[in-house]
Every structure is written in C-alpha cells, then in structure tokens.
N, C-alpha and C positions, 0 to 999 in steps of 0.2 A: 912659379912655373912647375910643373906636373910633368913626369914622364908615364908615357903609355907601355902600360906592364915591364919588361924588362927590355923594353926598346929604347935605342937612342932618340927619339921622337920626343920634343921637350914640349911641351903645350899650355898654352894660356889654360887659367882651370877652368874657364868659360868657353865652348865653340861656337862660331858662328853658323847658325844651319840657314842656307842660301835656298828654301826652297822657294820661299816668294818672287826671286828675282826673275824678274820677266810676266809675274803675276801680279802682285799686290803692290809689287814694287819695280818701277820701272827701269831704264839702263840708268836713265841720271840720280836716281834716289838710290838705289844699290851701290852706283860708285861710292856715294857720299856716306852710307853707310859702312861698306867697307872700311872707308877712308879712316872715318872715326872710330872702330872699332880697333883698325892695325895704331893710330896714333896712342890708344890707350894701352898700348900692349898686347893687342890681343894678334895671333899668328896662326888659327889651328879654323881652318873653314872647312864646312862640310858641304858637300853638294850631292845630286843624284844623275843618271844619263836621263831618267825621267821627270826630272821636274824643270819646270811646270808643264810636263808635255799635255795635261790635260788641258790644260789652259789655250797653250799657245802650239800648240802643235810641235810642237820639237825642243831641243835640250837645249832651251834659252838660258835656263841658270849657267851651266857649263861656257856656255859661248860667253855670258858678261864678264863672268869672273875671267875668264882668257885673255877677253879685252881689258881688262881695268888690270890685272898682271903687265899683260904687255906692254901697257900704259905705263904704269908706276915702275917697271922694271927692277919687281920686286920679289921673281918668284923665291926666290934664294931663302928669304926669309919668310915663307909660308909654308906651314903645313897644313899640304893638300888632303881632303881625303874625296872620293867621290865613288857610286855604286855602280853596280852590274844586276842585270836580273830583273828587272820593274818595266824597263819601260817596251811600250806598247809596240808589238810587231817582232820582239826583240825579249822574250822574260824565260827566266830559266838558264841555268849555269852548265847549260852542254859545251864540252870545249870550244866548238866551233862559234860558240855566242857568246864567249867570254875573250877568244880572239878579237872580234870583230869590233865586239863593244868597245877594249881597249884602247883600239888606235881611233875609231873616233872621237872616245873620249877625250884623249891625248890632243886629237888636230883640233875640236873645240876649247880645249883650255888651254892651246900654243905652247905644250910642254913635251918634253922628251921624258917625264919619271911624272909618276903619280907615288904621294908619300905612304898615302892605306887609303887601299883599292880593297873596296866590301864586296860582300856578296850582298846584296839587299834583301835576300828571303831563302830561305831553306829549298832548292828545289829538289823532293822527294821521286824524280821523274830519272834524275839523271844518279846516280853510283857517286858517291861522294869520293871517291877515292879519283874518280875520272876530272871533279871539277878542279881536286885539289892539286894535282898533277899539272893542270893549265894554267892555275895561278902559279904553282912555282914554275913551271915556263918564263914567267912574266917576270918574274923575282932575277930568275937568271940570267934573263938577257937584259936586267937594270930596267922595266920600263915599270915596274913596282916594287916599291922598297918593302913594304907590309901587308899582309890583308887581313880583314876582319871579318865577324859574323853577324849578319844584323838579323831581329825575330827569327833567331834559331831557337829548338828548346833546349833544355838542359841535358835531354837524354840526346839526343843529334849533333849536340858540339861535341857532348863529350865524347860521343863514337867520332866525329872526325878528327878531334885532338887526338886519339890514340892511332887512328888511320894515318895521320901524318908521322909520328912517330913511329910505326913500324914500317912507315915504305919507307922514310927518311925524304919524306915531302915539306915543303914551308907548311909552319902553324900558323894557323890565327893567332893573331896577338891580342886581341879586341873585340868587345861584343859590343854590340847595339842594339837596345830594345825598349820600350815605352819604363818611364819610370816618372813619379812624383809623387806627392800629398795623397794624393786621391786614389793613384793608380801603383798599388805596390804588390804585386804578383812578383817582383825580382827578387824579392827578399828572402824567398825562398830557394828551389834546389837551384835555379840561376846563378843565385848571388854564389850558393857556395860552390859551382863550379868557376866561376871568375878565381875565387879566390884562391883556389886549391890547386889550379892552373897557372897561376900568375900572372892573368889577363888583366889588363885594363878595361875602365869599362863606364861607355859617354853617351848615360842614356839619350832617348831623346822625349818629344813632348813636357819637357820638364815643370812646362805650367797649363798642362793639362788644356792644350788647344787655346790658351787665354781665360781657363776659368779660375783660376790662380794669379790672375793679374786684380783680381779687385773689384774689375768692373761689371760679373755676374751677378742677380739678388734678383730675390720674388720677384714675379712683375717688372722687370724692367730690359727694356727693349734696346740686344746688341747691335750695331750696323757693324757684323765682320761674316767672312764669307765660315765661319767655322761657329759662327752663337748657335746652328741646333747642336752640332755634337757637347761641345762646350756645357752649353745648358743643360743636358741631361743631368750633370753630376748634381743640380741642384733637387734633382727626386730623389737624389740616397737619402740616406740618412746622415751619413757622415760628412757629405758635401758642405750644406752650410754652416756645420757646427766650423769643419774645417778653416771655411771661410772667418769666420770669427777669431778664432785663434793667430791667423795670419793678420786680420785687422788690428790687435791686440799687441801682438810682437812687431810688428810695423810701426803703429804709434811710438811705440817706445823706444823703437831705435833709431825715429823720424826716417823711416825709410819707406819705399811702398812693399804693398805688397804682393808684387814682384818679384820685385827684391828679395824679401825672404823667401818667398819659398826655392828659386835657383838654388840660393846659397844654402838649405837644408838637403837639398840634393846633392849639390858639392861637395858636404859635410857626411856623405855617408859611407859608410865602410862600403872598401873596391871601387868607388866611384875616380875617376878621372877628371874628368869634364861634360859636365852634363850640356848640351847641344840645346839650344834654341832660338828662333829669327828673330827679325825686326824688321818690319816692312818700311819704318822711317826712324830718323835720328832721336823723337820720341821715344819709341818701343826701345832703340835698341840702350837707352842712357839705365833703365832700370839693371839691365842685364849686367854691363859693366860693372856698374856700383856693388852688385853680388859677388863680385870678384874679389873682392876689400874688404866684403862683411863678415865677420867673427861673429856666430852664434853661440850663446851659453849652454851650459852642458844642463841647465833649468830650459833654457828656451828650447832645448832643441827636443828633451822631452815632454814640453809641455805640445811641442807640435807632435810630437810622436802621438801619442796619447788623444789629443782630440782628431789627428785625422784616419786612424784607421776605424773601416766598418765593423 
C-alpha cells in the first residue's frame, strides 16, 4: 500500500479507473469486476461525473459504483476519488459548478464524503484562486477530504500551489495526467513539480489506450472501441521497438505484457498508483498481477531505453 503525497489516503499501488462502467462494461460485469479487484486488495477507484456520458447520456459510472457500495456496504473501505469539470452542460471549475457538481456527485455515488475530489482540466476561464476557495468550501464542510489536479501544466499547478499557500486555501495533493512507455511528456517539468511539492501522482492511460497490452502489430485488426487512437503509436518509430521490449520482458517473467508495462509505471519516480480499467475480469487479472511484479533495475532500463523516441 501507497500513501498519496503526504495524505493519510493509503492506496492499493494499482487504481481502478471506472470509466467503462456503463460503457464497455455493463452494471453486472462492473460489479464483478469491482468485486474482484477489492477481494484482491485493491481500494483506490477512480471515476469521473462525465463518464460515460458520451456513451449513455449521463454519469452511469458514478450511479454503478454507488450502487455496488451500497450493495456491498463497503464504503468505509474505499477510496473514492471522482471529477469535476468534463462533463457536458456542466465543464469548467466556476464555483457555482463545482457546488453543484458535488452533491450530485455525492447523491449518485450514495455518499456523504468524497475521498479526492479532481478538477478534471485546467479551466483558464475562471481565476484559480476562485475555484480554489470552493474546493476548500467542500473540505470544510467534510464533503471532501482531498482534491487533485488532472492535465494541468506545470507552470498552472505550480501558480495554484503557491495561490493556495498564500490565501491559506486547501492544496492539491495529487496530479493526474497521461503517462506510460510511449507517452512520457511527465518526465519532465511535471515530474519535478510533483516532486518538489510533495504530490502524489496516478497517472492515467497507463497502457496507452490498450497499445501496451500486446495485442497491437502491423496488420492486425483490433475490435476495441479505442484501436484508431491505440494504433497510431504503431507509425512512431519507437512504438514497435517498444512493443518488442515488452514482449521480451514479459516472456521472461512469464507475465503479459500488460503486465509489465503497469508495473514500469509503478516503478517510477513520484508515481503513486498509476490508474487503469477493465472492461471484464480478463482485462482486469493483468493489472492486479502488476501489483506483485518486481522489475529489475536491468529490466527497467532496458525498457527505458528501447521506448523513448
């Protein structure tokens, strides 16, 4: 277990990210997923108010997870996190839309506290000082213990880190933002404001939309609602070398690969818990098993090395 930055917030080092539920994954396959994720240990679920709202028209992920809590009568032992800012009708962190988002977020997931409560996107429209003021509203009247920052940059956290610190408003504890194999833009002045700040930090995309699972290569035809984006990585250049590398340390640890690349994410300086779904009890057995996997200080730069561009 993993604590998030200097928070009492202990976490599986694997998150669950719920965005398929109500999408790709229906109420009965989500519970059963869930199921199996909390029996393996795992307590740290992430959701959004908008997902899958393109899908299905409204905040189904929020509403199952509410129901399979109330169900299992288990919130006690979960930590929740879920977003603000995304979803449609509803985007952008003006007070009045971070009031609002709240409690319905709250009445779909049948909870009195949300554990980290995100902002889902930078919104440059609204005075960061004003959204930051309504989150700690939220803090103070207990209906959020934490909040975080998801795809903010480096130069906009770190002004609302110090904006928090001179009104004496809640910090962020927490960043959220695209990281894996393929995709490492964090590694840069990101990583070292996480660090320098003492943030926690769960990326997400961690296997690159599913091109990191294995099942991407020349020529070969994905059925997931994500193979165009997915597939693009295969016109880098670094993409398929990458891919090889992962088949290569896989083999050898008879694991898939999957598997490795989570657990290289895991494995990386500031990282927390890096976030990723499973639309069924397939998808999500790889992700656990990352949980467990010790990578070598050979292996892990041998992935370093064949997957940057």
């Amino acid at each position: 277990m993993r604590s998030i930055g200097s928070t009492d917030l202990t976490v599986f080092p694997i998150s669950l990210g719920a965005n398929v539920f109500g999408w790709t994954a229906d109420k009965e396959t989500s519970f059963a997923v869930l199921d199996a994720y909390v029996e393996a240990g795992g307590n740290f679920i992430d959701t959004a108010d908008s997902y899958p709202y393109w899908a299905t028209g409204e905040s189904t992920s929020e509403m199952i997870i509410g129901e399979w809590m109330a169900d299992r009568r288990n919130r006690d032992s979960i930590v929740l996190g879920t977003k603000v800012g995304m979803l449609e009708g509803r985007k952008g962190l003006a007070p009045a839309t971070i009031r609002t988002a709240v409690e319905d977020s709250l009445r779909r997931l049948r909870t009195d506290h949300i554990d980290l409560y995100w902002a889902h996107v930078d919104d440059q429209d609204t005075p960061l000082v004003e959204s930051l003021a309504a989150f700690d509203e939220l803090v103070r009247e207990g209906k959020v213990r934490y909040v975080g920052a998801s795809n903010y940059s480096a130069a906009r956290l770190t002004e609302a880190l110090k904006i928090s610190d001179d009104e004496g408003l809640v910090r962020y504890v927490a960043l959220q933002s695209p990281y894996n194999l393929v995709q490492r833009d964090y590694e840069g002045e990101l990583r070292d404001v996480v660090a320098r700040e003492g943030l926690g930090s769960t990326p997400y995309v961690a296997l690159a939309r599913g091109f990191l699972t294995g099942k991407y290569a020349p020529g070969v035809t994905v059925d997931s609602p994500r193979a165009g984006r997915a597939s693009e990585f295969l016109a880098t250049e670094h993409g398929p070398r990458t891919l090889e590398a992962l088949t290569k340390v896989a083999a050898d640890k008879e694991v898939t690969p999957a598997t490795v690349a989570v657990a290289w994410v895991a494995a990386q300086p500031t990282i927390t818990a890096p976030l990723s779904s499973a639309r069924d009890l397939g998808q999500l057995q790889p992700l656990l098993a990352a949980a467990t996997l010790t990578l070598t200080t050979d292996e892990l730069t041998f992935l370093d090395e064949a997957s940057r561009p």
